[in-house]
mmCIF entry with sequence, helices, sheets and N, C-alpha, C, O atoms, coordinates in Angstrom:
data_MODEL
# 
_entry.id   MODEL 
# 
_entity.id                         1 
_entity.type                       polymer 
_entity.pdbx_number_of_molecules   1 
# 
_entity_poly.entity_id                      1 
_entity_poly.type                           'polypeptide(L)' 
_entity_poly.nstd_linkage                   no 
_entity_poly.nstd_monomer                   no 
_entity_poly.pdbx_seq_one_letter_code       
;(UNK)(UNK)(UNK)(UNK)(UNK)(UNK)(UNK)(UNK)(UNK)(UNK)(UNK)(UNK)(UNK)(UNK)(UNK)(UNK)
(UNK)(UNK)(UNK)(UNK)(UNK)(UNK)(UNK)(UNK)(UNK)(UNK)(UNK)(UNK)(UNK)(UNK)(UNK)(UNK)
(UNK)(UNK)(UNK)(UNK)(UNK)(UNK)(UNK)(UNK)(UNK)(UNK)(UNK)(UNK)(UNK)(UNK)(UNK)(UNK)
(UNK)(UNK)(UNK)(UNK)(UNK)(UNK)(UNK)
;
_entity_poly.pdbx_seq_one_letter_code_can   XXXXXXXXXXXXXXXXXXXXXXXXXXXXXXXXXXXXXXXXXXXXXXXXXXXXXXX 
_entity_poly.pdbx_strand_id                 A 
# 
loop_
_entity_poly_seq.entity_id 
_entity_poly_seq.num 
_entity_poly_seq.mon_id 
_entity_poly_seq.hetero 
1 1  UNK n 
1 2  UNK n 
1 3  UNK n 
1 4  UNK n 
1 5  UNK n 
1 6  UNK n 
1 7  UNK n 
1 8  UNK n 
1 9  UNK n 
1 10 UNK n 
1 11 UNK n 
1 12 UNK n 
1 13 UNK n 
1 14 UNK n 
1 15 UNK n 
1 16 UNK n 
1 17 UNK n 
1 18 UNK n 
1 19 UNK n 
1 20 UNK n 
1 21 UNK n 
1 22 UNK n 
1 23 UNK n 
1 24 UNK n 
1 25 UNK n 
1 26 UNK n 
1 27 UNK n 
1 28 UNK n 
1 29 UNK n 
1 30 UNK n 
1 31 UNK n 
1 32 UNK n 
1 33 UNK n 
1 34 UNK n 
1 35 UNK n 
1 36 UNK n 
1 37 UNK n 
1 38 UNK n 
1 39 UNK n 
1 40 UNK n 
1 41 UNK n 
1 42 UNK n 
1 43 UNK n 
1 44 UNK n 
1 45 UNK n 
1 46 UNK n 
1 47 UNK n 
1 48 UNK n 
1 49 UNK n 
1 50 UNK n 
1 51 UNK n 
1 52 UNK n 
1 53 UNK n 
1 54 UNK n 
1 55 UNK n 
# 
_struct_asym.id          A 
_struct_asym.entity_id   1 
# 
_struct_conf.conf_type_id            HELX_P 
_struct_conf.id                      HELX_P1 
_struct_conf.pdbx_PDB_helix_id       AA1 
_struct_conf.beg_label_comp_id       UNK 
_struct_conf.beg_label_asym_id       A 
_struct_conf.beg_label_seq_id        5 
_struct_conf.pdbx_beg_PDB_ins_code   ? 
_struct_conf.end_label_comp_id       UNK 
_struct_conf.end_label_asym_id       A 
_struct_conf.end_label_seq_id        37 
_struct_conf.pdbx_end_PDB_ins_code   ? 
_struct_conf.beg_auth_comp_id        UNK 
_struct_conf.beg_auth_asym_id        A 
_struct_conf.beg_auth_seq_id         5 
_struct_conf.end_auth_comp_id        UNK 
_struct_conf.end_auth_asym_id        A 
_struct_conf.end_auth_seq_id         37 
_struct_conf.pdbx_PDB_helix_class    1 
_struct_conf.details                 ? 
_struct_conf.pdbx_PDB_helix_length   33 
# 
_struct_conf_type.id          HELX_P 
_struct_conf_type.criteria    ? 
_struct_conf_type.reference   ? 
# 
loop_
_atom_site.group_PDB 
_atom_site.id 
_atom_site.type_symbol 
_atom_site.label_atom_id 
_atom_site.label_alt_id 
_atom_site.label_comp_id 
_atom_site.label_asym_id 
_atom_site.label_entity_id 
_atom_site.label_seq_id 
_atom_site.pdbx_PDB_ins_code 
_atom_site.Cartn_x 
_atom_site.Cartn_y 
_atom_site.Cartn_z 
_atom_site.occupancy 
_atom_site.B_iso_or_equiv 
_atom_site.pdbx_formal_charge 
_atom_site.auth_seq_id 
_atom_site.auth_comp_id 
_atom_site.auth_asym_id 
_atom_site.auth_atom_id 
_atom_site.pdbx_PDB_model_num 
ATOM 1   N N  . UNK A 1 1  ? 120.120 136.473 50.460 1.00 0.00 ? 1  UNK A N  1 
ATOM 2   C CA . UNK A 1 1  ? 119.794 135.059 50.436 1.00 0.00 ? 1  UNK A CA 1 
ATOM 3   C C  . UNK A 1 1  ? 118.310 134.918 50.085 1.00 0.00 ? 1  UNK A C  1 
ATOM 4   O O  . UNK A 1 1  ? 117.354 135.480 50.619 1.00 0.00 ? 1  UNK A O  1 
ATOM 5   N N  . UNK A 1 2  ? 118.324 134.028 49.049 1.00 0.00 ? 2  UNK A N  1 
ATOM 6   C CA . UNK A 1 2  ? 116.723 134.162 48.429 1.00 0.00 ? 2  UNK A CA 1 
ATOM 7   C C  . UNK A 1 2  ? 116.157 133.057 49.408 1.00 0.00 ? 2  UNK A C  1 
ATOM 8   O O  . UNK A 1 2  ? 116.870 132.486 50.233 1.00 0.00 ? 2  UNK A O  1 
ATOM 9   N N  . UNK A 1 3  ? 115.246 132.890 49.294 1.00 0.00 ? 3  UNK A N  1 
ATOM 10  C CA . UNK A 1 3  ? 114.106 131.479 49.798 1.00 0.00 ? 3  UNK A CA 1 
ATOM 11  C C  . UNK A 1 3  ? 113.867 130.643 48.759 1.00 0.00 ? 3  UNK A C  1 
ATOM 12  O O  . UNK A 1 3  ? 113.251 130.907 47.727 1.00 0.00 ? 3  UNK A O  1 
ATOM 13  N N  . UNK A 1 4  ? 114.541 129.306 49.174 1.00 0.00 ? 4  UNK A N  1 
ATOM 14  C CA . UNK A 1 4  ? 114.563 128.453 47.851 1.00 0.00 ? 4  UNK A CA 1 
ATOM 15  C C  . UNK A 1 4  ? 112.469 128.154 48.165 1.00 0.00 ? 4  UNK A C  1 
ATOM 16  O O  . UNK A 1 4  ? 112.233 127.883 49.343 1.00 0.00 ? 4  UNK A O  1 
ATOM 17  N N  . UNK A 1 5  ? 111.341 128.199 47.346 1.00 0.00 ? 5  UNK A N  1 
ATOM 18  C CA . UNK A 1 5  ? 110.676 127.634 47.795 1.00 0.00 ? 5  UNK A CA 1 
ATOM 19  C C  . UNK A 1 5  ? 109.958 126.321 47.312 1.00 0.00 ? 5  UNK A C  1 
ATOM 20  O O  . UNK A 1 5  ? 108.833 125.918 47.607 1.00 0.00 ? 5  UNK A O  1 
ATOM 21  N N  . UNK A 1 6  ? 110.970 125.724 46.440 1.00 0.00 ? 6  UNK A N  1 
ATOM 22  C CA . UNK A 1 6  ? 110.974 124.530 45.795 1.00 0.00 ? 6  UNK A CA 1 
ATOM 23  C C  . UNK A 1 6  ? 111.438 123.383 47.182 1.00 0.00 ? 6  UNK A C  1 
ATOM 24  O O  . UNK A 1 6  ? 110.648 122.491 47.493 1.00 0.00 ? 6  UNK A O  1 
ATOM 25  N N  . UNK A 1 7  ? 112.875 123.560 47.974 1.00 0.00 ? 7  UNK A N  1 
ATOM 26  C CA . UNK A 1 7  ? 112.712 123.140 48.951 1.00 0.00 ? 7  UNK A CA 1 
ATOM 27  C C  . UNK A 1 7  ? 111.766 122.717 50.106 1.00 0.00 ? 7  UNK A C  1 
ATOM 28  O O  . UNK A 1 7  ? 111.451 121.614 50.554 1.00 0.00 ? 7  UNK A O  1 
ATOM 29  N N  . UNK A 1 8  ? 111.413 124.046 50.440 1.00 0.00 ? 8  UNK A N  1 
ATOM 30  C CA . UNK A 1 8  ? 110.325 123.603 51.651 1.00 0.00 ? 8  UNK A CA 1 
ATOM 31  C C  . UNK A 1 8  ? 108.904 123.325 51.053 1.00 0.00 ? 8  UNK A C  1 
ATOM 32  O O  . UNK A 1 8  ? 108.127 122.948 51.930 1.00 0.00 ? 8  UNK A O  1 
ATOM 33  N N  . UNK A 1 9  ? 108.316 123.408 49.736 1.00 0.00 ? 9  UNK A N  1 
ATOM 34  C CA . UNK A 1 9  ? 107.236 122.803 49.594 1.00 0.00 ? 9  UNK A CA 1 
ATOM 35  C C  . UNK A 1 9  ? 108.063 121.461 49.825 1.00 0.00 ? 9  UNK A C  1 
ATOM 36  O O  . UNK A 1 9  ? 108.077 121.166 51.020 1.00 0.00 ? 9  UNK A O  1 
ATOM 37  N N  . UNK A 1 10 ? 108.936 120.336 48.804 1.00 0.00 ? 10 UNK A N  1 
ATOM 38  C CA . UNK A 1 10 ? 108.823 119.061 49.495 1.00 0.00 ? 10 UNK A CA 1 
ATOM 39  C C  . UNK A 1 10 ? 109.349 118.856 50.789 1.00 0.00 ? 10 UNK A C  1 
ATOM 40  O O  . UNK A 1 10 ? 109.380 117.689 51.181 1.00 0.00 ? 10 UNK A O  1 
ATOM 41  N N  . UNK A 1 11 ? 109.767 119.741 51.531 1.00 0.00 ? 11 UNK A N  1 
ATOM 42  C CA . UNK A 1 11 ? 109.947 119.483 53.127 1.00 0.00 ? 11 UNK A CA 1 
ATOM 43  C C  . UNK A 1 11 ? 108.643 119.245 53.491 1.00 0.00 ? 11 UNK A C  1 
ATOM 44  O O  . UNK A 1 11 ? 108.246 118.172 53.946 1.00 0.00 ? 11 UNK A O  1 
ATOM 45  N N  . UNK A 1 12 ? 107.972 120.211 53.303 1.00 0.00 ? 12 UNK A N  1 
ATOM 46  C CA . UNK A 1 12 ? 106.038 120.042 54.016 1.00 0.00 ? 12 UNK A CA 1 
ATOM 47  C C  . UNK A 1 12 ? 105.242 118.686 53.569 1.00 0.00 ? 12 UNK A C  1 
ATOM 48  O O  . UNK A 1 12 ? 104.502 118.058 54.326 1.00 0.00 ? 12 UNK A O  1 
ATOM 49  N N  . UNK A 1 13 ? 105.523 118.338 52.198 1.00 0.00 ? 13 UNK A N  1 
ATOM 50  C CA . UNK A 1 13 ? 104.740 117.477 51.434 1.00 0.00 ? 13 UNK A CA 1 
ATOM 51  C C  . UNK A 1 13 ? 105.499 116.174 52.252 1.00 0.00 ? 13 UNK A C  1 
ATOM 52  O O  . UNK A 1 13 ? 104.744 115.338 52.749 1.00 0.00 ? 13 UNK A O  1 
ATOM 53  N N  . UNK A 1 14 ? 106.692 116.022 52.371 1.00 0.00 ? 14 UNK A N  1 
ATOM 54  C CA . UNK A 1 14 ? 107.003 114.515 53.071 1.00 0.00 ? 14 UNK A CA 1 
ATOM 55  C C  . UNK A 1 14 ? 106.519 114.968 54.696 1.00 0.00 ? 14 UNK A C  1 
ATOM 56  O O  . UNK A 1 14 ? 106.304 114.079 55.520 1.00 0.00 ? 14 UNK A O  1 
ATOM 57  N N  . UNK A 1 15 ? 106.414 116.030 54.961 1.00 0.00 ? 15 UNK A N  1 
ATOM 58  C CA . UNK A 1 15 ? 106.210 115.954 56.856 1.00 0.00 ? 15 UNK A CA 1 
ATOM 59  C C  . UNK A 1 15 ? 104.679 115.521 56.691 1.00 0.00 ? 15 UNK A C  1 
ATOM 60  O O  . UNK A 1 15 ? 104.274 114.780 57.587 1.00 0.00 ? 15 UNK A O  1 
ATOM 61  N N  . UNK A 1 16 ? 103.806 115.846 55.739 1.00 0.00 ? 16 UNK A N  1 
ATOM 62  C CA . UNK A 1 16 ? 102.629 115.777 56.060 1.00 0.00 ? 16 UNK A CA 1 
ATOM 63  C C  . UNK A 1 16 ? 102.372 114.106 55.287 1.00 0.00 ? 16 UNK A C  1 
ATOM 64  O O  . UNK A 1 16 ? 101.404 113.443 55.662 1.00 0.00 ? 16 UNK A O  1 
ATOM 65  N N  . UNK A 1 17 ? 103.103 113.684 54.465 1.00 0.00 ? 17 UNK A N  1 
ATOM 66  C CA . UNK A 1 17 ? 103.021 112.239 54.008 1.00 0.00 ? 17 UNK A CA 1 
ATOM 67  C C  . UNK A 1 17 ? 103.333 111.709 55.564 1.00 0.00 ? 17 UNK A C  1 
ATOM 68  O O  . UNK A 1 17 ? 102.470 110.989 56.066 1.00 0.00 ? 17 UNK A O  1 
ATOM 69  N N  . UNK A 1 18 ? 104.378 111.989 56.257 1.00 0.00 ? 18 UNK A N  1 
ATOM 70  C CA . UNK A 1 18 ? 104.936 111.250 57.610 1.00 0.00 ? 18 UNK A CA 1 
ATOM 71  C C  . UNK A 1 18 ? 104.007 111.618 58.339 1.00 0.00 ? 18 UNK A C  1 
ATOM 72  O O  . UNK A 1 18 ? 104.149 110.830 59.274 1.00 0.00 ? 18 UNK A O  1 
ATOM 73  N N  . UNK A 1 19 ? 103.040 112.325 58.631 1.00 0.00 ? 19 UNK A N  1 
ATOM 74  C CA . UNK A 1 19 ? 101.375 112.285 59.867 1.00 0.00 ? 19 UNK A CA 1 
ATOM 75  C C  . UNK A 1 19 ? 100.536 111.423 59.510 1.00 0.00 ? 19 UNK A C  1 
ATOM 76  O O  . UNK A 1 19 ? 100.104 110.597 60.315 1.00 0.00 ? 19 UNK A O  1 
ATOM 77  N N  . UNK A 1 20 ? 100.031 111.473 57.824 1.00 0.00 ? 20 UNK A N  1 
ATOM 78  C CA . UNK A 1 20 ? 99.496  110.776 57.729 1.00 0.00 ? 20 UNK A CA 1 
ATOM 79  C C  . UNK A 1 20 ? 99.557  109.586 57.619 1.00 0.00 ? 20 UNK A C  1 
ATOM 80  O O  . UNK A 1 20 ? 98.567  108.858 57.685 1.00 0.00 ? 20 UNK A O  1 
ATOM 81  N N  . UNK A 1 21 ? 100.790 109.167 57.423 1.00 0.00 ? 21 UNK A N  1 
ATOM 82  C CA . UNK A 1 21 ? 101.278 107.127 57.280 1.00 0.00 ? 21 UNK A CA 1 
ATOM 83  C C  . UNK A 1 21 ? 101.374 107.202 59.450 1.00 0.00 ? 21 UNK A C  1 
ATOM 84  O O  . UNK A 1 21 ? 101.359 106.324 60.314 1.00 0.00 ? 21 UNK A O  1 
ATOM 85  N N  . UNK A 1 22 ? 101.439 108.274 59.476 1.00 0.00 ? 22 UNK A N  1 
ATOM 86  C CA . UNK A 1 22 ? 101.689 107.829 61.444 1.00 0.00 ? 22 UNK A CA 1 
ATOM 87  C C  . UNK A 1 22 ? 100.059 107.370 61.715 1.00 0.00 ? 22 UNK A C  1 
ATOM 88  O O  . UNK A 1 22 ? 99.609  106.294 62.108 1.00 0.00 ? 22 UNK A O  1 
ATOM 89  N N  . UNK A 1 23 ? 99.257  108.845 61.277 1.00 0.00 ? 23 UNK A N  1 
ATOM 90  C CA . UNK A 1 23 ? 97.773  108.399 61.741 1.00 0.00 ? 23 UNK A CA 1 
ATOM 91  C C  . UNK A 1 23 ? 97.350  107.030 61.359 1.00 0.00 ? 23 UNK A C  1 
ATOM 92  O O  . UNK A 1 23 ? 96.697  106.337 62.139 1.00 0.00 ? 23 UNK A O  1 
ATOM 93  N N  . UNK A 1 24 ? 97.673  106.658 60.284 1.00 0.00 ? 24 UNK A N  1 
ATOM 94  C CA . UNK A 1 24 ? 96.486  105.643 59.477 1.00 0.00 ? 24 UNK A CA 1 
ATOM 95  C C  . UNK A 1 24 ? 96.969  104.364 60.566 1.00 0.00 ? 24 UNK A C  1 
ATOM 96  O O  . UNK A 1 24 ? 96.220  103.724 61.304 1.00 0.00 ? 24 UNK A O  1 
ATOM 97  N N  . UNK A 1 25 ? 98.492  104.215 60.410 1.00 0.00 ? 25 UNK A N  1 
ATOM 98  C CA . UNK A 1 25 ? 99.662  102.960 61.792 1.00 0.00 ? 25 UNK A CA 1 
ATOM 99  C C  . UNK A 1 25 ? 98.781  103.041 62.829 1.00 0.00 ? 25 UNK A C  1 
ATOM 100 O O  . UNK A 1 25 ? 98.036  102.119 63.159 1.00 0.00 ? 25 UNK A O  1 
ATOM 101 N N  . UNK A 1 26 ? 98.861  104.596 63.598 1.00 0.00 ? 26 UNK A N  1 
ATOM 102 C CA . UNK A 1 26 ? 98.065  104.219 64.645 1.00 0.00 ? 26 UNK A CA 1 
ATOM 103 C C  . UNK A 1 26 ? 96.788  103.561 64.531 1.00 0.00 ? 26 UNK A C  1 
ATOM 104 O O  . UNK A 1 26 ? 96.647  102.751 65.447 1.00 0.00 ? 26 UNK A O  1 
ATOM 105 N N  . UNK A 1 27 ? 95.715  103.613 63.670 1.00 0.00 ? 27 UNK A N  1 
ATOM 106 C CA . UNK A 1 27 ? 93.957  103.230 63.816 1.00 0.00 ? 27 UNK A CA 1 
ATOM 107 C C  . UNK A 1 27 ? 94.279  101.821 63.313 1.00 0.00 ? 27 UNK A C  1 
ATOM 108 O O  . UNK A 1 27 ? 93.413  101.007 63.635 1.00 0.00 ? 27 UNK A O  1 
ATOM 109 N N  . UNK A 1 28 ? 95.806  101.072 62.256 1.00 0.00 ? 28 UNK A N  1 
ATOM 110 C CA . UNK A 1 28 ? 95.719  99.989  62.299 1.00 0.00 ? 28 UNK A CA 1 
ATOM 111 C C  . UNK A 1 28 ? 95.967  99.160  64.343 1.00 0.00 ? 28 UNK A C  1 
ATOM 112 O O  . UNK A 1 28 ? 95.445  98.186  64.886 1.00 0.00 ? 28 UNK A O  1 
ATOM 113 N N  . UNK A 1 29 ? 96.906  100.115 64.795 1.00 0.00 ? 29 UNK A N  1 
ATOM 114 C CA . UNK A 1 29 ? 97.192  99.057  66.223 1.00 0.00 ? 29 UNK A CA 1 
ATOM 115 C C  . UNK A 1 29 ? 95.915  99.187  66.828 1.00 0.00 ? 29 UNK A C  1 
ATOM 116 O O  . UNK A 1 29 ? 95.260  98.178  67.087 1.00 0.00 ? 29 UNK A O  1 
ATOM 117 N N  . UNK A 1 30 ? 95.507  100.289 67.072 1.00 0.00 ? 30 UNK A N  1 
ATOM 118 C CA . UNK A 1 30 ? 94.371  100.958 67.950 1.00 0.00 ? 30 UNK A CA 1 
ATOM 119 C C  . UNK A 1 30 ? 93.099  99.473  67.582 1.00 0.00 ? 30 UNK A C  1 
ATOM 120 O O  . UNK A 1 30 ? 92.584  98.969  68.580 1.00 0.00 ? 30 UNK A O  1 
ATOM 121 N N  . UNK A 1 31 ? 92.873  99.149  66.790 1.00 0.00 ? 31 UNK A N  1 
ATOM 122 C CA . UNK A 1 31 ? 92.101  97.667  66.460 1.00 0.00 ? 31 UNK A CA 1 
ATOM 123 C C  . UNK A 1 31 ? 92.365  96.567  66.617 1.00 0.00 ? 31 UNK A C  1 
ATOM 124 O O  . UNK A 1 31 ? 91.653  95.573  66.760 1.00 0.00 ? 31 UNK A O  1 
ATOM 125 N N  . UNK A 1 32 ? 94.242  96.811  66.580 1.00 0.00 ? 32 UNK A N  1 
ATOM 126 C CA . UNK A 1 32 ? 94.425  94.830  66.912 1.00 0.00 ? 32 UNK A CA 1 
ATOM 127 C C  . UNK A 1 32 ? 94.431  95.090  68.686 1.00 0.00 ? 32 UNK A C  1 
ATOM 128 O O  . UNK A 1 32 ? 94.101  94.077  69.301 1.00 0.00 ? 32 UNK A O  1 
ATOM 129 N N  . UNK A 1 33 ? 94.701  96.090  69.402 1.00 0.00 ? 33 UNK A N  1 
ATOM 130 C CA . UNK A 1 33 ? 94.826  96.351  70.624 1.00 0.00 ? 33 UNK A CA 1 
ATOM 131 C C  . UNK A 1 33 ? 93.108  96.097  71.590 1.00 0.00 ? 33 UNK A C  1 
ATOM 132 O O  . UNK A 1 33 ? 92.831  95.625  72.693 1.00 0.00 ? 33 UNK A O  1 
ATOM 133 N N  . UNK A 1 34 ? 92.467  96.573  70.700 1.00 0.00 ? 34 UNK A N  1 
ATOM 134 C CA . UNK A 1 34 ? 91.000  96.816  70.815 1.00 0.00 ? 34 UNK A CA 1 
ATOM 135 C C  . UNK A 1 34 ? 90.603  94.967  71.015 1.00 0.00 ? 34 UNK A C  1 
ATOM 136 O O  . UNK A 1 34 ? 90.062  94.449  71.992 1.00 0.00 ? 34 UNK A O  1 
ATOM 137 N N  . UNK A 1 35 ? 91.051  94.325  69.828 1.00 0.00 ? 35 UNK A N  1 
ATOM 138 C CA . UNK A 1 35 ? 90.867  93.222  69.431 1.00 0.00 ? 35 UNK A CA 1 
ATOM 139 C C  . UNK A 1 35 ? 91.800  92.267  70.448 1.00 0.00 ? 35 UNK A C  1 
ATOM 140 O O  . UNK A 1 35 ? 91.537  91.077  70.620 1.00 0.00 ? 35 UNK A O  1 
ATOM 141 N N  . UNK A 1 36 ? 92.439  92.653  70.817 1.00 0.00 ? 36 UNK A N  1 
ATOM 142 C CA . UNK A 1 36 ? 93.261  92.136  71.986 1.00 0.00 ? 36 UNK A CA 1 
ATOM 143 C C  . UNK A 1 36 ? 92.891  91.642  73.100 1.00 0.00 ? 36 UNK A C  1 
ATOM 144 O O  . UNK A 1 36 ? 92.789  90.464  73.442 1.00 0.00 ? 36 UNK A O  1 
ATOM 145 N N  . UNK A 1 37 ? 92.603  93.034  73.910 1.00 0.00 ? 37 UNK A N  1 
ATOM 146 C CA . UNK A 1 37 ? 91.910  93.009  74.838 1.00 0.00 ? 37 UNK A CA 1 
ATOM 147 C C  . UNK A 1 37 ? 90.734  92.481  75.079 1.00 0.00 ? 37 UNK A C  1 
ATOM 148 O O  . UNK A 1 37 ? 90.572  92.075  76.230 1.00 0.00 ? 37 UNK A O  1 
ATOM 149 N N  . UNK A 1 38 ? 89.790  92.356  74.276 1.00 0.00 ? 38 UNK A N  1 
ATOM 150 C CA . UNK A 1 38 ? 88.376  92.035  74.078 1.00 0.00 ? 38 UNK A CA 1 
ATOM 151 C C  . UNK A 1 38 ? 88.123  90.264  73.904 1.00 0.00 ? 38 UNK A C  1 
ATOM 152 O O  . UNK A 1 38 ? 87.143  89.570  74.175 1.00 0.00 ? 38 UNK A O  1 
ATOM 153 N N  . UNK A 1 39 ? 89.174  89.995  73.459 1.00 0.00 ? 39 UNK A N  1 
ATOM 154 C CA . UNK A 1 39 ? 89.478  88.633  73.494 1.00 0.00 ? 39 UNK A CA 1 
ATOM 155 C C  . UNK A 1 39 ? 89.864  87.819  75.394 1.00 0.00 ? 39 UNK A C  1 
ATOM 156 O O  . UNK A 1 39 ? 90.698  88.245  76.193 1.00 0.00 ? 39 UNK A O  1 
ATOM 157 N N  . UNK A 1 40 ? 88.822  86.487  75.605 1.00 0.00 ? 40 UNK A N  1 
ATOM 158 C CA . UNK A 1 40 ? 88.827  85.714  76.468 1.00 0.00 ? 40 UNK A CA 1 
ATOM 159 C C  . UNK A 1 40 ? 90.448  85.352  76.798 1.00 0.00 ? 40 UNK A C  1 
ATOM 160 O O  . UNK A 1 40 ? 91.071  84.584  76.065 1.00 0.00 ? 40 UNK A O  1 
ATOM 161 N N  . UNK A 1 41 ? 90.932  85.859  77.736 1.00 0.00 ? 41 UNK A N  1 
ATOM 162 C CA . UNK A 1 41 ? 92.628  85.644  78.497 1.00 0.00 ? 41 UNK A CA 1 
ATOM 163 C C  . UNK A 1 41 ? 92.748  85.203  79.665 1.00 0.00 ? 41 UNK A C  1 
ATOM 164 O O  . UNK A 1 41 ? 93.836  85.172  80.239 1.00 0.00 ? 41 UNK A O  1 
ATOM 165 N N  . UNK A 1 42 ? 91.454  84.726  80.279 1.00 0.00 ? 42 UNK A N  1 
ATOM 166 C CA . UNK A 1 42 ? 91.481  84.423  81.548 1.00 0.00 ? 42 UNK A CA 1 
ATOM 167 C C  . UNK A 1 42 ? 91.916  83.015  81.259 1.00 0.00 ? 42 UNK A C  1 
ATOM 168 O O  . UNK A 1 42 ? 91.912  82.292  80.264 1.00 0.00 ? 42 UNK A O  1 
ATOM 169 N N  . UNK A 1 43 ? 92.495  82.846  83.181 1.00 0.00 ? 43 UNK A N  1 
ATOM 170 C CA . UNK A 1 43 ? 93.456  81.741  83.101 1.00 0.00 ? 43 UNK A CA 1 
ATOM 171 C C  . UNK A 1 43 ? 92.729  80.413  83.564 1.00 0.00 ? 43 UNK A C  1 
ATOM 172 O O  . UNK A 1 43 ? 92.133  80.043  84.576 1.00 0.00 ? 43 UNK A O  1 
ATOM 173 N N  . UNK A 1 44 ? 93.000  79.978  82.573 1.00 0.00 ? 44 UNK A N  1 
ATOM 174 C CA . UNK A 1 44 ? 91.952  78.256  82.959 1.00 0.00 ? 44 UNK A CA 1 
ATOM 175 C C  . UNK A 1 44 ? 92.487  77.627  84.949 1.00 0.00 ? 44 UNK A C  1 
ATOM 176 O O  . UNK A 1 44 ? 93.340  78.186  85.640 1.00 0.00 ? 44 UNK A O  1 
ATOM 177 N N  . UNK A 1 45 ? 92.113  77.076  85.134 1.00 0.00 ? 45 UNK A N  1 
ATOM 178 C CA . UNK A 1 45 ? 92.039  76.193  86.470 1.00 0.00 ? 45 UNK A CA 1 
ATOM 179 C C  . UNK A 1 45 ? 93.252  75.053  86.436 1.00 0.00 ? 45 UNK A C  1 
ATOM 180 O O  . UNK A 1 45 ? 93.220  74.640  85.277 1.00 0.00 ? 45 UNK A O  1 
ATOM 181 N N  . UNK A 1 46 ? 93.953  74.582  86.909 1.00 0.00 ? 46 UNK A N  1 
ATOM 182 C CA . UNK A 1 46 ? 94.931  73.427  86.714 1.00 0.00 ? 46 UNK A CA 1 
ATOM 183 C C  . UNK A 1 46 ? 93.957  72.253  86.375 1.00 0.00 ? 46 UNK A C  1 
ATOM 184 O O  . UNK A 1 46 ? 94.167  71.594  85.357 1.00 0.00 ? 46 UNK A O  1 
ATOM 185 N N  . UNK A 1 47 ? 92.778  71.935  87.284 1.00 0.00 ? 47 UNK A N  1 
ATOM 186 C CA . UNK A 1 47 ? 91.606  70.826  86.884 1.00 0.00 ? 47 UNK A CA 1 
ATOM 187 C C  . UNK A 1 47 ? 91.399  71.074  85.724 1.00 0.00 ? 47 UNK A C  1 
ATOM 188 O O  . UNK A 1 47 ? 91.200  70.038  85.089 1.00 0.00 ? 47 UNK A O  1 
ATOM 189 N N  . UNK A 1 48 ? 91.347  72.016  85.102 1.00 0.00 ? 48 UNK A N  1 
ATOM 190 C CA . UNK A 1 48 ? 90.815  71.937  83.224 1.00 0.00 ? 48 UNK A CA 1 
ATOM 191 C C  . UNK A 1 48 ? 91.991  71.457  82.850 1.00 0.00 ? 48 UNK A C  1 
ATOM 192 O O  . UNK A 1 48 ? 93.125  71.810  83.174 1.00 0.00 ? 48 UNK A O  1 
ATOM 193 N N  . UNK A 1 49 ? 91.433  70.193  81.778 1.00 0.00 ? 49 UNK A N  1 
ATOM 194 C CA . UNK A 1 49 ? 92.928  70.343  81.243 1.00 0.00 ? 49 UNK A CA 1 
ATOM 195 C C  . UNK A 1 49 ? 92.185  69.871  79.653 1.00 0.00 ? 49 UNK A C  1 
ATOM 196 O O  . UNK A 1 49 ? 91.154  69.218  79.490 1.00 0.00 ? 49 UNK A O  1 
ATOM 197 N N  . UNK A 1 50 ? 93.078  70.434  78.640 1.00 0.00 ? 50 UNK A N  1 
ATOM 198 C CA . UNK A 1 50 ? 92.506  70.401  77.573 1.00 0.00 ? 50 UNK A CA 1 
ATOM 199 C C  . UNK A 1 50 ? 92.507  68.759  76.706 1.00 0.00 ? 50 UNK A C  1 
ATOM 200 O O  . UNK A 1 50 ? 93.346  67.870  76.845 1.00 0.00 ? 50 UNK A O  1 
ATOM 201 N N  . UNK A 1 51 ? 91.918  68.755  76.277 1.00 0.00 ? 51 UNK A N  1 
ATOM 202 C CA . UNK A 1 51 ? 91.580  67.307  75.212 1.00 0.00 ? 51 UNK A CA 1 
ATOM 203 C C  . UNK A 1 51 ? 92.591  66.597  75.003 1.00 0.00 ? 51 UNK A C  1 
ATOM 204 O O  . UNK A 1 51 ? 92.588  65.387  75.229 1.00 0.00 ? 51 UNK A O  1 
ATOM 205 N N  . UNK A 1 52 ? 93.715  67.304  74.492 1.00 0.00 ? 52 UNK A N  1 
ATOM 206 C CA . UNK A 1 52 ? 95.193  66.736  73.903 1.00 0.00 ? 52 UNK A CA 1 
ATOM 207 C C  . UNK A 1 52 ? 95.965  66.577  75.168 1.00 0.00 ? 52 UNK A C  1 
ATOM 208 O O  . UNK A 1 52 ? 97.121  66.204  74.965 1.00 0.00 ? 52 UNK A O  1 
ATOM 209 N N  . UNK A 1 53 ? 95.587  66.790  76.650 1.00 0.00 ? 53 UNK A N  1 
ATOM 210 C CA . UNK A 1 53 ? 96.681  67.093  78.028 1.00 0.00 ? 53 UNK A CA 1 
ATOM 211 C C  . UNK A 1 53 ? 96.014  65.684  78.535 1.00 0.00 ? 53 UNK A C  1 
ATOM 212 O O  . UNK A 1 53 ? 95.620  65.851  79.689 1.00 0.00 ? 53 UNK A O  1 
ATOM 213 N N  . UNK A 1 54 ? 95.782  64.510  78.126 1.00 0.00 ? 54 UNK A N  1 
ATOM 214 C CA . UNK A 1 54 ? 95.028  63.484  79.086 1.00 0.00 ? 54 UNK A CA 1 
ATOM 215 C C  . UNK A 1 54 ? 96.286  62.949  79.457 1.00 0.00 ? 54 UNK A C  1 
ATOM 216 O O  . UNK A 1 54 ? 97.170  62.710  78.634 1.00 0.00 ? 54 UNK A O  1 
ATOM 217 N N  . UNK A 1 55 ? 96.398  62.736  80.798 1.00 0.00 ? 55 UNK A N  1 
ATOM 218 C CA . UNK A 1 55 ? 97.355  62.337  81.574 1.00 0.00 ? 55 UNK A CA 1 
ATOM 219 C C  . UNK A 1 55 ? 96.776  61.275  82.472 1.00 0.00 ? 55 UNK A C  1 
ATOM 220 O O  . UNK A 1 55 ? 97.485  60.725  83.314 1.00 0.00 ? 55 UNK A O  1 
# 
């Protein structure tokens, strides 16, 4: 049984296309997550009430 090695070069070439489309995904969330968090979420007071809530 020979070693096809036409096969496993594109086995390697798509595993290593699939790390790198994983890495780059991750550093896109890793920023909106970053950007997430960093963003004002605290919870207003029932007395605040916004411009458009006049009751």
């Amino acid at each position: 049984m020979e070693i096809n090695w036409v096969i496993i070069a594109v086995i390697l070439v798509g595993a290593i296309a699939l790390i790198l489309y994983l890495i780059k995904k991750n550093q896109k969330d890793k920023k909106e997550v970053t950007k997430f968090f960093n963003t004002d979420t605290t919870i207003r007071k029932e007395s605040e009430l916004d411009e458009e809530e006049e009751y």
